[in-house]
TORLUM-461226 format. One record per residue (C-alpha): residue number from 1; x, y, z. Coordinates in steps of 0.05 Angstrom, whole numbers. Each point is the difference from the previous one (the first is absolute). Layout:
REM TORLUM-461226
num;u;v;w
NUM;X;Y;Z
...
//
This chain:
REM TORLUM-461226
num;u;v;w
1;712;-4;312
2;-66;-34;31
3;-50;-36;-32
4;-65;2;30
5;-25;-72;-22
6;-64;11;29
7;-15;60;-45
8;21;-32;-60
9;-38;-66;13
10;-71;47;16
11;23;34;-75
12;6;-61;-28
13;-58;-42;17
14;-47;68;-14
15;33;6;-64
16;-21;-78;-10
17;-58;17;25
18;-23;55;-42
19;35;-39;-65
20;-49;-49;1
21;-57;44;23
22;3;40;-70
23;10;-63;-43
24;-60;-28;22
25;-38;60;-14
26;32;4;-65
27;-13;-73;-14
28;-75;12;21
29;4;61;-42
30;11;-40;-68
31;-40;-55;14
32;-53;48;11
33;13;17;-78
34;10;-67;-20
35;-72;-11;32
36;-37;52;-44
37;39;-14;-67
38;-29;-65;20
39;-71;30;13
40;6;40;-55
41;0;-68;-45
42;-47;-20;14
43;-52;50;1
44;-2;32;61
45;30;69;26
46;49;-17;46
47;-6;57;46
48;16;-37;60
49;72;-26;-26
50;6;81;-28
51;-17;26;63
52;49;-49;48
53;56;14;-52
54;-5;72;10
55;-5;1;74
56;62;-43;7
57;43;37;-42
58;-19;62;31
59;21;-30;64
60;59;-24;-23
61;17;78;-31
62;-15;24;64
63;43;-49;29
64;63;17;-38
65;-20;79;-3
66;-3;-5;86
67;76;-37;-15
68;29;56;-39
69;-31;47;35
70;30;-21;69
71;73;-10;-30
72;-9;68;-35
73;-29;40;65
//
């Protein structure tokens, strides 16, 4: 049996990679909804924090969807 260390070191620093790629988005996400429950208090519409909230969780459901999609194909 052969390990090719080089594969699994490219795996694992993309996997790193792409692991802190979607938390950050996700993080972004909510306090994108923290923003407008914020805005929301006081008085205005908090479209802005409503509109980056839903644009980074659709990224990150893309994200995951592309992932199962890949292992799945």
């Amino acid at each position: 049996m052969n390990i090719d260390w080089a594969a699994l070191g490219s795996v694992f620093l993309i996997a790193i990679v792409a692991v802190v790629i979607i938390t950050g988005v996700f993080a972004f996400g909510v306090r994108g909804l923290a923003a407008r429950v914020t805005a929301r208090e006081g008085g205005t519409s908090g479209a802005a924090g409503l509109t980056t909230a839903v644009i980074c969780f659709a990224v990150c459901v893309a994200i995951v969807g592309y992932g199962i999609y890949l292992i799945a194909a």
